[in-house]
N, C-alpha and C positions, 0 to 999 in steps of 0.2 A: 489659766485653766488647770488647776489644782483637784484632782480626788484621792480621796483615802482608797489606795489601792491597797495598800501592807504588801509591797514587792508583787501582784498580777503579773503574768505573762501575758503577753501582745503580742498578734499576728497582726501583718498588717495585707488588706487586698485590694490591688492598683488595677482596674482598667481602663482602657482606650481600644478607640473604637479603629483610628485611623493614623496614617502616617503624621499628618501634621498635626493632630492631637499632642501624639507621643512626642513631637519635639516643641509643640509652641503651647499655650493656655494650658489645659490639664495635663501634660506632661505627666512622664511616670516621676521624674527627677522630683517634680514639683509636689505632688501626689504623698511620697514617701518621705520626701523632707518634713512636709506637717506630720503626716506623723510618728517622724523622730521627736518631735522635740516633743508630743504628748509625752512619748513614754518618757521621756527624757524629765518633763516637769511632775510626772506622776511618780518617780522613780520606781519605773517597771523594769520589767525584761523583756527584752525584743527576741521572740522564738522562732518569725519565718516572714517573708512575705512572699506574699502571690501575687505573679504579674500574668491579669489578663492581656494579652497584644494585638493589636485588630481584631477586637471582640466585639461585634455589635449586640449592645442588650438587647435590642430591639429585632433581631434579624436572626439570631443565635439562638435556638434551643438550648435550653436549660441541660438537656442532659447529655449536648454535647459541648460544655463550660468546663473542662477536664479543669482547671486551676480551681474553680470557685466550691467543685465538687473534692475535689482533694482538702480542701482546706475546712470544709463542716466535718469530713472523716476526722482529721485530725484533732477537730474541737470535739466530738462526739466518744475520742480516747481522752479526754482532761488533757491535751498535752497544752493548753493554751484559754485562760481565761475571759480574754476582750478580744474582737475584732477590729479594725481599725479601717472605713473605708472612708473618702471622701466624700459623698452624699448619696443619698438613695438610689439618684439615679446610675451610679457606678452598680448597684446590687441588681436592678430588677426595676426593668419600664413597660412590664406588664402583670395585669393585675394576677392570670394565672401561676405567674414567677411569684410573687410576693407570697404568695399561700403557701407555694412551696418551701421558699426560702425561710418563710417565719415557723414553718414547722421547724424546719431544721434546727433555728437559735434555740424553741424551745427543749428541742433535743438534747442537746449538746450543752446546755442549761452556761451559757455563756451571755456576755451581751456585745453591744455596737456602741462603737464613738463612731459622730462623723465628723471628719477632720474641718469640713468648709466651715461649718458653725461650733464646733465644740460641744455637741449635744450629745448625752449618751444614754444608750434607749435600751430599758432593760423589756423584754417581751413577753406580755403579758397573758397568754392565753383565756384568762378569765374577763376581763375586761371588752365589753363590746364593744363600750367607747374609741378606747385604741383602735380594734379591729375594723369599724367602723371609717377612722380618720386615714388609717392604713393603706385600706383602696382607695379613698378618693387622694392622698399624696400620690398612689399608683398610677392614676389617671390622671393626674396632673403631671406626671412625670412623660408622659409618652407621647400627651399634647404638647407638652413644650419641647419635646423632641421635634415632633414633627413642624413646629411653628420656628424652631434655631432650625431647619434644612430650607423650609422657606424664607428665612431671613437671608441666613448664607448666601443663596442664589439669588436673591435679591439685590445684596450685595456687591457681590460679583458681575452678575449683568451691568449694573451700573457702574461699577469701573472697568469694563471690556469698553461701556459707551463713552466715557472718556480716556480711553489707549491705557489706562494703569495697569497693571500688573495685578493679578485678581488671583494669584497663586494655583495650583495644580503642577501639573508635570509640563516642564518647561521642551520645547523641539530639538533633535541634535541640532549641535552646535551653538549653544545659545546655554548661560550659568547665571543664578544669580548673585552678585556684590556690591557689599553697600547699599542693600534695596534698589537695586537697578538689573537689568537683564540687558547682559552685554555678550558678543559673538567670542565663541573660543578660537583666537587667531589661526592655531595650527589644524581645525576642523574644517575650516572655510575652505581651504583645497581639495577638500574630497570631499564638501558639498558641488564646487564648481566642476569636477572629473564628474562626477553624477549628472547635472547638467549637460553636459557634449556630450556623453554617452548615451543622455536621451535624447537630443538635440540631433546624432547621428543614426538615429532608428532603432537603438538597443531595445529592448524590454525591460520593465523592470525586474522579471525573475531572473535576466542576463546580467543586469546592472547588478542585483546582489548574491548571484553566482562570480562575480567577476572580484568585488569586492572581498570575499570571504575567501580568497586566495583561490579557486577554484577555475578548470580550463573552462573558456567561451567560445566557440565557434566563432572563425574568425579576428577574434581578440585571441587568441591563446591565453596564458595563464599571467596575469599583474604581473609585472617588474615589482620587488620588495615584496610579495608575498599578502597574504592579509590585513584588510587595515584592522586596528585594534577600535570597535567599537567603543565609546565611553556607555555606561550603564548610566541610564539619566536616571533611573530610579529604582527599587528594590526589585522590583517582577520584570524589566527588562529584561533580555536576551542582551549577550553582549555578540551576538552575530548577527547578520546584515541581514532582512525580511525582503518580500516583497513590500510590507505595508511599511516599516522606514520610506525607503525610498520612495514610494507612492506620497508619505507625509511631506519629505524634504522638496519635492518635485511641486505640491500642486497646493501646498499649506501658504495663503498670504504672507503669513507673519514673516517671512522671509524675505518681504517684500515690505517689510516696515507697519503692514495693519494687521491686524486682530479680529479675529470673528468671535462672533456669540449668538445665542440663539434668545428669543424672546418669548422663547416658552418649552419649558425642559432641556432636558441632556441634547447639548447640541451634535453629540454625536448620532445620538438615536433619533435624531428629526428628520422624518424624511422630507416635510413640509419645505422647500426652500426659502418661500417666501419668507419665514419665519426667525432664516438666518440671516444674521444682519452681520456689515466689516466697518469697522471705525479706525480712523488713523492710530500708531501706535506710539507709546515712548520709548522706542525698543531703536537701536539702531538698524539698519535693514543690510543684510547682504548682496541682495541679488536687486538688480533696477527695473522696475516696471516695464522694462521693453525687453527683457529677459523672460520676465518674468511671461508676457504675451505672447513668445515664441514658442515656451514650453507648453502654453495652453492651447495653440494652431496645431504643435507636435501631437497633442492630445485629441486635438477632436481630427485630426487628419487618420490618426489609427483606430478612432472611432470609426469614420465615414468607410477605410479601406475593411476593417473586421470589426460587425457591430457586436458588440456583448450581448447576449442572450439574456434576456428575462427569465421569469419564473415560468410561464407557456410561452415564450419565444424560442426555446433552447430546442436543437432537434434530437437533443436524450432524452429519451422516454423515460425515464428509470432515476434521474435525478432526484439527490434528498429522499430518494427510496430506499436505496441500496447501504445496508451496513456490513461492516467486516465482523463473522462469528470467531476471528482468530483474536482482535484484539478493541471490540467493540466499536471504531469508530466507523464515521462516513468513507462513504465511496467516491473520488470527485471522480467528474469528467473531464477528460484530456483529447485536444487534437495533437497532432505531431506531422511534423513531414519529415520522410528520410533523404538519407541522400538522392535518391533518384527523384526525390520531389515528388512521389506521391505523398497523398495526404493520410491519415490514418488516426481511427476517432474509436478509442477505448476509456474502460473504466476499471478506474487503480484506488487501492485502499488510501486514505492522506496521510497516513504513517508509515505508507511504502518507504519510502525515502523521507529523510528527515533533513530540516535546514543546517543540521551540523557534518552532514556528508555520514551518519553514523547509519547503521544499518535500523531497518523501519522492519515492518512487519512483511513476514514470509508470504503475504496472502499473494494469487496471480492477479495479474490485470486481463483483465476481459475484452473482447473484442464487441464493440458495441452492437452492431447490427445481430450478429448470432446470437448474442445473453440477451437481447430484446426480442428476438426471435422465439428463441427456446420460454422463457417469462410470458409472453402474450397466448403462446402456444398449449400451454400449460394451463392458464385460465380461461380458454375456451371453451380444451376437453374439460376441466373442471366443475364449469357454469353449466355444458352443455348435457352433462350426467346428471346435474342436481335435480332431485326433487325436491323443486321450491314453494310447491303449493300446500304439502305435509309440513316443509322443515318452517316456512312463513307462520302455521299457529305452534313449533314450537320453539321457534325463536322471541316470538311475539309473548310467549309464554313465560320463559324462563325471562325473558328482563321483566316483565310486570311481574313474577316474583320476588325477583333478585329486589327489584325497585320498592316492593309492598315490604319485605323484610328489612331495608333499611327505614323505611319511614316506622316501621315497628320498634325497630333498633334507639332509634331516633328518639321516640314520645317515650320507652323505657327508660332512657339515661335521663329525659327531663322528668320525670314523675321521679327517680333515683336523686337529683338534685335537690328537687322539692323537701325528699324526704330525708336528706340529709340535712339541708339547710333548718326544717323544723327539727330534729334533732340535734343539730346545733347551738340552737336557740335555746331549746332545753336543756342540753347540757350546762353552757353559761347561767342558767337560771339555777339547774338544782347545785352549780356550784357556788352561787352568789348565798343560796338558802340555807348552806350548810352552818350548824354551830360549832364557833369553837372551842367550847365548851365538852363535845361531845365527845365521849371516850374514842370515838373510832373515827374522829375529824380527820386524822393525818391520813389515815388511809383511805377513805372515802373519796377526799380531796386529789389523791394520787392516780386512783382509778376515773376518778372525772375527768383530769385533766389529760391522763393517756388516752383515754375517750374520743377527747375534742380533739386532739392529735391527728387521731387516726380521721376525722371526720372530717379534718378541713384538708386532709393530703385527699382524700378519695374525692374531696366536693372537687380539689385542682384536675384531678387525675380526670372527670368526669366532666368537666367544661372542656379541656383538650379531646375528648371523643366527642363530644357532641358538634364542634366544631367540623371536626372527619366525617363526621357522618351528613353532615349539611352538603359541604363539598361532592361525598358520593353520593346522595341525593340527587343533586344538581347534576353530574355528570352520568349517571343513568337515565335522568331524565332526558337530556341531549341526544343518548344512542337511541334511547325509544322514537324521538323527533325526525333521528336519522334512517333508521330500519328501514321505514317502506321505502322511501328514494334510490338509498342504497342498492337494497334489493329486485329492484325494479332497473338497475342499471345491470347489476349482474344477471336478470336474465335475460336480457339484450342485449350483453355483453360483443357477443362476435358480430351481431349487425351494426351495432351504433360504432365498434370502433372501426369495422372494414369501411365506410359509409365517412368517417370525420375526419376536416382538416387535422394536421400534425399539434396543435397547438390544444385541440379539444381531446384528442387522444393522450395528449400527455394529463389532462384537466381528470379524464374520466380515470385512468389508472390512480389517480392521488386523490381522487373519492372514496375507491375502492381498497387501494393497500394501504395499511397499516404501516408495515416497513418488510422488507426482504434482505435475508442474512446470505450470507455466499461465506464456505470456510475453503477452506487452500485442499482440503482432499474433494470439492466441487461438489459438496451436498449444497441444496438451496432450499430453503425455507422460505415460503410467501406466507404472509401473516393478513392476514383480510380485517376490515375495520368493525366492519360486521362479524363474529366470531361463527363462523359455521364451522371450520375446521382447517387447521393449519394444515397447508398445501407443502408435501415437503417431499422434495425430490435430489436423486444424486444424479448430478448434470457429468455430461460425457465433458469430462475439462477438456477433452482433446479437441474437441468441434465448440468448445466457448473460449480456449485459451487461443494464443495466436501461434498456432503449431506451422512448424515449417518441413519442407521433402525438399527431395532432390533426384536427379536420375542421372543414369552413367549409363553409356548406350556403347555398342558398337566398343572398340581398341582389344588387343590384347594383354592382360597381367593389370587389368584394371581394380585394384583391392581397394579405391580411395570410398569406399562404402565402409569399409571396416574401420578406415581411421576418422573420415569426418564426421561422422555421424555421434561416436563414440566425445571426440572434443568440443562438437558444437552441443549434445548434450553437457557434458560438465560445465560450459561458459553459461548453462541457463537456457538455452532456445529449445524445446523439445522438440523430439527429431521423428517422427510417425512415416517410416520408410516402407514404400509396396514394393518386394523385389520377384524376381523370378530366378529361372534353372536356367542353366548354357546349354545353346547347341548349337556346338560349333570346337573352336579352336580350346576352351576349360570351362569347368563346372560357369555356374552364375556365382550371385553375392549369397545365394542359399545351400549352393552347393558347397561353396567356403566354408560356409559355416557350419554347414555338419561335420565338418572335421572334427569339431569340438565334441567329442564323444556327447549323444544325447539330444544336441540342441536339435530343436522345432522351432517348425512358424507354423503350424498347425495350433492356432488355437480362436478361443470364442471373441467375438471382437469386443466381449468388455474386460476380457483378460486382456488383450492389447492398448484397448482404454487405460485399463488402470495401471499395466507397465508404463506407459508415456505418462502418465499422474505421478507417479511414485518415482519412476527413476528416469525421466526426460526420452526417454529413448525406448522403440518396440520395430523389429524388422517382420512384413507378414510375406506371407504369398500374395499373390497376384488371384483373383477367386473369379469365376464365373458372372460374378452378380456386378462385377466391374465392368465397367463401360461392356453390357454386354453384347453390344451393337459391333464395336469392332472386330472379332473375332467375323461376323458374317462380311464384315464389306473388306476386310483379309483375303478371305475366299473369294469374294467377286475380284481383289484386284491380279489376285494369282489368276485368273482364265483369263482377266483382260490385260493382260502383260502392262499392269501401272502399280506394281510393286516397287519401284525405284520413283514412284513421281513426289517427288520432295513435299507437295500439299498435301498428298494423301498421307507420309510418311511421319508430318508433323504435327495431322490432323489425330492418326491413332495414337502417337505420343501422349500427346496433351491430354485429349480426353482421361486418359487412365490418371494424370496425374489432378487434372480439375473433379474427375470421379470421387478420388481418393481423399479430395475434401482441404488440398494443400492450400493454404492460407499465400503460400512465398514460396516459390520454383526458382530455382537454383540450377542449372541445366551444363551438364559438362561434353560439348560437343567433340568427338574427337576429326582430326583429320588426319590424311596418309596413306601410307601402303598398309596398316593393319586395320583402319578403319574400314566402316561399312562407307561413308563417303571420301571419294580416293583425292578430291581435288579441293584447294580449301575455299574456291571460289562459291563451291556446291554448298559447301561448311557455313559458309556464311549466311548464305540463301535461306537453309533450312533451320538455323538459329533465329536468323527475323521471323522469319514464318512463325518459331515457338513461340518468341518472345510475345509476337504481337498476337495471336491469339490468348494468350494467357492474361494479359494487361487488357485485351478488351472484355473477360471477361471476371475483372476485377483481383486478378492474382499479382502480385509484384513477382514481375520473371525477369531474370538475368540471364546468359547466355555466355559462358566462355570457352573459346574454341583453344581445343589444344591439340598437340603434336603429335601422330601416332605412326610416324615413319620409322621407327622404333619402339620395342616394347618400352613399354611406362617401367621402371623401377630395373629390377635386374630381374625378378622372378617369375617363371609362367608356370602355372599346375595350383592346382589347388590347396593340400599344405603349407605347399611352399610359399604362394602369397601373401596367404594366412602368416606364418611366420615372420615374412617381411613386414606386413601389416604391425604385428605386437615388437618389433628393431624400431618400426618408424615411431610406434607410441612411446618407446624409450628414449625417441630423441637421436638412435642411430641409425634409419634408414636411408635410401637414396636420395640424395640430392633433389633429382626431380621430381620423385614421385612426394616429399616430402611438401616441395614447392608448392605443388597440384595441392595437396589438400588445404595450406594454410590458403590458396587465395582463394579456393571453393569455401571454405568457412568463412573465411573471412566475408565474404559476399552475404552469405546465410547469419553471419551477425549483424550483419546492420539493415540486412530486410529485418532482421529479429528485433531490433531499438536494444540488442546490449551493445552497441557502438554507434557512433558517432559518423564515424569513415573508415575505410579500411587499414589505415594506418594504426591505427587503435585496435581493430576489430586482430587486428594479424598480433599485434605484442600480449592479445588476453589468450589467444592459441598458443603462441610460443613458451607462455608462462604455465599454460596447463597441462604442454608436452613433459615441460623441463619438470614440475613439480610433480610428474607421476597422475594426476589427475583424470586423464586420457584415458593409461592404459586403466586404473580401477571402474573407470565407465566401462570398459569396454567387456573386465570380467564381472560387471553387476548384469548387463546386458543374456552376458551369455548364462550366468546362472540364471536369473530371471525366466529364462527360454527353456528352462530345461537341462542346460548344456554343462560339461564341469570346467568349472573357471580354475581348476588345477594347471592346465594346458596352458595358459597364458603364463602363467610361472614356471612352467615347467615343457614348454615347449618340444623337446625330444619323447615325452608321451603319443604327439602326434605319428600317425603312418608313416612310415619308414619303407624306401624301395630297397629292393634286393641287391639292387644293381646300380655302385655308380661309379662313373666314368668319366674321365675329362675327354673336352675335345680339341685340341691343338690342331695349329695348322701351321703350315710351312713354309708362307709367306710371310716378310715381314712389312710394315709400314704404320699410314695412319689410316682407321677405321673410317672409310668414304661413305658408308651405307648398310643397312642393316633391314632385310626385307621382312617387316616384324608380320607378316602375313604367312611367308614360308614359317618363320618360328613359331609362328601359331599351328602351323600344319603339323611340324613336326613333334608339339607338344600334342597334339590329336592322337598322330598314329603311336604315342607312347600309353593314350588311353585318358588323359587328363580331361578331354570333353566328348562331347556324344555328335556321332553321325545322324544317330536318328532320334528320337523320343524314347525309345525304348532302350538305347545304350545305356551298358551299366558304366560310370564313372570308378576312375582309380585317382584315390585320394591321393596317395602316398607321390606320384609320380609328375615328370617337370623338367622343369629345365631351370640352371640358373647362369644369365650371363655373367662374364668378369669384363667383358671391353662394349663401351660406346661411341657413338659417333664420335669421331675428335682424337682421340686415346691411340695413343702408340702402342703396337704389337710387334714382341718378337716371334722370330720364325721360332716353332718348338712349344713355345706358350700358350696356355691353355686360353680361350676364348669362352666356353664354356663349361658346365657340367651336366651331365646326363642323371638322370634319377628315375629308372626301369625296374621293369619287374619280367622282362621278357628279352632274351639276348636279341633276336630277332627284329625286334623292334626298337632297340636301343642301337641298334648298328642303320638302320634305316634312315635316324633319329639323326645320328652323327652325318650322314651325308648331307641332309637336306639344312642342317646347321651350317656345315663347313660353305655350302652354295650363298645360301642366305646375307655370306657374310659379304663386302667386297672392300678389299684393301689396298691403297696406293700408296705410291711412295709422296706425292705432294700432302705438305699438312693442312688436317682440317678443321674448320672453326667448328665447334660442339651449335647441336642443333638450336634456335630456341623455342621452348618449352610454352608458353602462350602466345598463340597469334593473333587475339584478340579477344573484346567482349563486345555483347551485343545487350543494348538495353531499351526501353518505351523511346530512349531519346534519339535513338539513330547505332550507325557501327561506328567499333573503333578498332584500327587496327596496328597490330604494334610491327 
């Protein structure tokens, strides 16, 4: 193949469509070799080539062929006189490409070799004959595409039916050599650990949690760490799936046969019948009676939890729900916690990601509430419409929308028409042209830019007429749709109170289009019928799964201030109803105004949207709350059953089930400073909570702790507060420290950010030690109003006039400590109120130095006094010194939990 080129520059443009293209038959290797040796025998110059890579001509828009468009740019600068492609159908296997593309050659005033035949095609604009034979090679090019995909499969199917190897992407564990498919020895062991692990009841999202180096319940974390997946092919993951394992687990071929389907992608067939297994040539792994166990294992977790269908599933909301933070699906999730309740929410699928890497910020939802609030929403909606006005102008605007594309439509084809005869003409007046004529060369120049522009516009205009067929066709659908539609939406709230769960999920996926949910809790319902998008900002606090907790009765009890503060930063948000003290110190409200400023006075979507934004919002206790208890209060005070443990567990709860808590966390105290003095009673009135809480769908926990002493060292308001922001730095009491990690801890795994509480207690200890805590706890209080100066700077707060040590004269070990007298005597110093109307003193307190256990010298201070009144600090100092009692035998230090109480029964320690 010899042309007089006189030195031409050569581009050359190579594509494929497919992996096995680019290594077997038209390879790029293969592709670019021919033509080297054109240019090579042409003695040109080789200026570039262009590799399209998995580029289907056929499947790919032209104008997104970034290689084949770069490379006319560079023809259209002279940088390159020939193109060099393998055959037509590497340029363009449709005929609207072709028009395109041949304008381009004409452009760029270059021409084509194709390397299969050696044919080199200079492009003739004038010539109809060409243009003519052009599109029917075009159309012959895409038939025979289509007729090599039915050969191929043809192919295939038929050596699936006798066991050959029919290529594609081979299963783990399994390579091809020498033309044979043989098992990779050292993968065959973590096929078989795959096996028992499902053979022993695992799951498969456990089985490839387990594998990816990651802890399992009950398995703990792999010995040796992660297996190192082999990548069997370019778009593999080299981490472990759900859907590996599902393949390795229920794929024959492992079992020595082969499946194929007898009509289309056998993956996409749902038809079974259709799928056919034939023995293989492959060596088998696993034995046929392996292989039947794994399939019993299989339909046995079928029979015990069946998989939900499409209207089988009881989520409403499925294949509805998209994330507005990072576009995708919302899947549904059950879970059981540690307590074995069950719990059915909805999480973005890029929450968590298979590499353990952080997924998207959006919240998970509480099913039944975001189903709640969604159906709620379309009621009032449907049930405001004026749908006998909006019926003729919905019916309206689509027979216009629909009448302007059909308009749309008949223009571009009478546009074609008149192109195509001005095509015709142009080829004609330039066939007519003399060349003879003084003004031939220019004539001929402007004809031919002419027909340029005429056959890009005639491409440009079969691609809209195409779109516009399309929307045609799909306005015509909504029009078919409209009245049905709308006939469901206004009987929307009968037909759906009135229908099984399976037709109400049917009638919602008539009706919505799709619904977005973004992480600040706006929701947008998008209707399929367009009347107007429904868009609402949903209270995340009553659709996320928000958790509380309560602290009743003890003296020096500030664990509101620290748990609430940690188990916000670990992610559970913390929506706490507290009140004022009256009694022995302020309440957890009165705490907190120490903080110069802070309130809980405020609008409940200001408290909404503190717990949105910063997990955490402390309010008052309001009227509108359980407002029945405050009267049967009164009835129990005249009928002397203010101590009856049901009535006491009954006004509890209510306020906390009122308050909308999703997971009660209950810290029951017992002792001489509690309100219940015996823990027998402690116990009592825990099941009580617990089990009215659990039956009326709240996960409640109960743990009883120790109030025969004050909790911590500090009583007075300040002054707790202050212990409060030592314990968030990691340096407060022992005990009171203890209290709060196993209260959180509890409230993290009713939360799902833990597993157990072993876990749940090392993600608190991590977010005391790293500071985390306390910045919750100054986001909180600024949030409120309050200045978060005070927590860094703690000697801002109230300060007493007067302080005091109190020593005593006896020495030994500390035998008891009557934390009720120390509550008295932090009273008469002013720290809590006798009546409602007592004004509280922040500044004043008391703070111990000995507890139970702790050796005392005689002379040594026991505590300190913090007064504002000499009178009352010397009163203070008596009822301390009484309080205390000290022996000379030694004593074992109290313990600090005496149990928990859960749905399952008590435990006591």
């Amino acid at each position: 193949m010899n042309f007089n080129t006189n030195q031409e520059r050569y581009a050359i443009l190579v594509r494929v469509s497919t992996d096995k293209q680019a290594n077997e038959g038209d390879s790029i290797d293969m592709q670019v070799n021919r033509a080297m040796d054109i240019i090579r025998n042409n003695n040109g110059i080789h200026y570039k080539t262009y590799i399209e890579s998995g580029v289907s001509a056929t499947k790919t828009n032209i104008e997104d062929r970034y290689e084949l468009i770069e490379a006319f740019n560079d023809a259209r600068k002279g940088l390159f006189d020939v193109l060099i492609v393998y055959a037509r159908d590497r340029l363009y296997r449709k005929v609207v490409d072709k028009h395109i593309i041949f304008s381009w050659v004409g452009e760029s005033k270059i021409d084509l070799i194709f390397s299969q035949t050696g044919e080199r095609f200079k492009y003739d604009p004038d010539d109809p004959e060409q243009e003519f034979m052009e599109d029917i090679k075009a159309s012959i090019n895409r038939l025979e595409s289509a007729k090599t995909r039915v050969r191929v499969k043809t192919v295939r199917a038929d050596k699936a039916k006798r066991g050959e190897d029919n290529g594609g992407n081979l299963p783990y564990g399994y390579i091809r050599t020498e033309n044979k498919i043989v098992p990779v020895e050292d993968e065959i062991p973590i096929i078989k650990e795959i096996e028992e692990l499902y053979l022993a009841g695992y799951g498969l999202h456990s089985i490839a949690r387990w594998l990816n180096g990651d802890e399992v319940k009950k398995l703990g974390i792999r010995e040796g760490g992660r297996v190192n997946k082999r990548k069997q092919h370019a778009r593999s993951s080299e981490y472990w799936t759900k859907d590996v394992i599902k393949t390795i687990l229920f794929n024959p071929f492992y079992t020595g046969y082969r499946e194929y389907s007898t009509n289309g992608d056998k993956r996409l067939n749902k038809n079974k019948a259709e799928i056919k297994i034939a023995k293989g040539q492959h060596t088998a792994v696993r034995s046929e009676g392996r292989h039947r166990a794994i399939q019993a294992m299989k339909n046995k977790k079928s029979r015990e939890r069946k998989a939900p269908n499409f209207y089988n599933t009881t989520f409403l909301l499925s294949g509805l729900l998209f994330c507005e933070e990072c576009g995708e699906k919302f899947y549904s999730r059950n879970s059981t916690r540690a307590n074995g309740n069950r719990y059915s929410y909805y999480s973005c699928s890029s929450k968590v990601t298979q590499t353990g890497k952080k997924g998207c910020e959006n919240h998970a939802y509480k099913k039944e509430t975001l189903e709640a609030f969604v159906v709620s929403e379309l009621k009032n909606y449907f049930n405001n419409m004026p749908f006998d006005s909006l019926v003729k102008d919905i019916t309206s605007e689509l027979n216009n929308k629909n009448k302007q594309a059909q308009i749309d439509y008949n223009n571009v084809e009478k546009e074609i028409k008149a192109l195509d005869r001005g095509k015709a003409s142009m080829i004609k007046a330039i066939q007519s042209l003399d060349p003879a004529d003084i003004l031939y060369d220019e004539l001929k120049n402007t004809y031919e830019e002419e027909l340029r522009n005429i056959i890009t516009k005639l491409a440009d205009n079969r691609v809209r007429l195409v779109d516009l067929k399309g929307k045609i066709e799909e306005q015509q659908h909504d029009i078919n749709l409209k009245d049905d539609i709308i006939e469901k939406m206004k009987n929307f709230s009968r037909v759906f109170e009135s229908s099984p769960a399976h037709l109400k999920k049917a009638l919602l996926d008539e009706i919505i289009d799709k619904i977005e949910l973004s992480k600040e809790g706006n929701i947008n319902i998008n209707l399929k019928v367009k009347l107007k998008q429904i868009e609402q900002r949903a209270e995340l606090v009553k659709l996320g799964d928000k958790r509380d907790f309560i602290n009743f009765g003890g003296v020096g009890d500030t664990t509101t201030l620290i748990v609430g503060p940690i188990v916000a930063a670990a992610g559970v948000p913390v929506a706490k109803m507290s009140g004022r003290g009256l009694g022995h110190t302020g309440g957890t409200i009165d705490k907190l105004e120490a903080f110069k400023g802070f309130s809980v006075d405020m609008a409940i979507e200001k408290f909404i949207d503190n717990v949105n934004k910063i997990k955490i919002a402390i309010g008052g206790q309001t009227a509108n709350l359980a407002p029945a208890d405050k009267k049967l209060y009164a009835l129990r005070d005249v009928t002397a059953t203010v101590d009856s443990i049901s009535l006491i567990a009954g006004s509890i709860m209510s306020k906390k089930i009122a308050s909308g808590a999703d997971a009660i966390v209950l810290d029951v105290k017992t002792g001489s400073g509690a309100f219940m003095k015996d823990e027998d009673s402690s116990f009592e009135l825990a099941k009580e909570m617990v089990d009215i809480g659990n039956n009326v769908g709240r996960n409640t926990v109960a743990v009883i702790t120790d109030m025969d002493q004050p909790l911590g060292y500090a009583v007075g308001n300040a002054l707790e507060v202050k212990e409060a922001i030592d314990t968030l730095k990691g340096e407060g009491p022992k005990d009171l420290t203890e209290l709060c990690l196993v209260l959180g801890s509890h409230m993290l795994v009713l939360g799902g950010k833990a597993e157990n509480a072993k876990e749940a207690r090392k993600i608190l200890k991590d977010i005391i030690d790293s500071g985390k805590g306390l910045e919750k706890l100054k986001e909180l209080v600024k949030a409120q109003g309050g200045a978060p100066s005070f927590v860094d700077e703690p000697s801002l707060f109230e300060s007493a006039a007067i302080v005091e040590p109190v020593t005593t004269s006896d020495s030994g070990f500390v035998k008891g400590i009557k934390a009720d007298d120390i509550g008295k005597a932090a009273l008469v110093l002013g720290a809590g109120r006798e009546t409602k109307e007592s004004e509280i003193d922040l500044a004043v307190g008391i703070i111990l130095h000995k507890k139970i256990g702790e050796f005392v010298k005689a002379g040594e201070s026991i505590a300190t006094i913090y007064a504002n009144h000499p009178e009352k600090q010397k009163t203070a100092t008596k009822m301390i010194l009484e309080a205390y009692e000290i022996t000379k035998e030694e004593i074992k230090p109290r313990k600090l939990i005496k149990g928990i109480v859960t749905k399952d029964g008590i435990e006591r320690y």
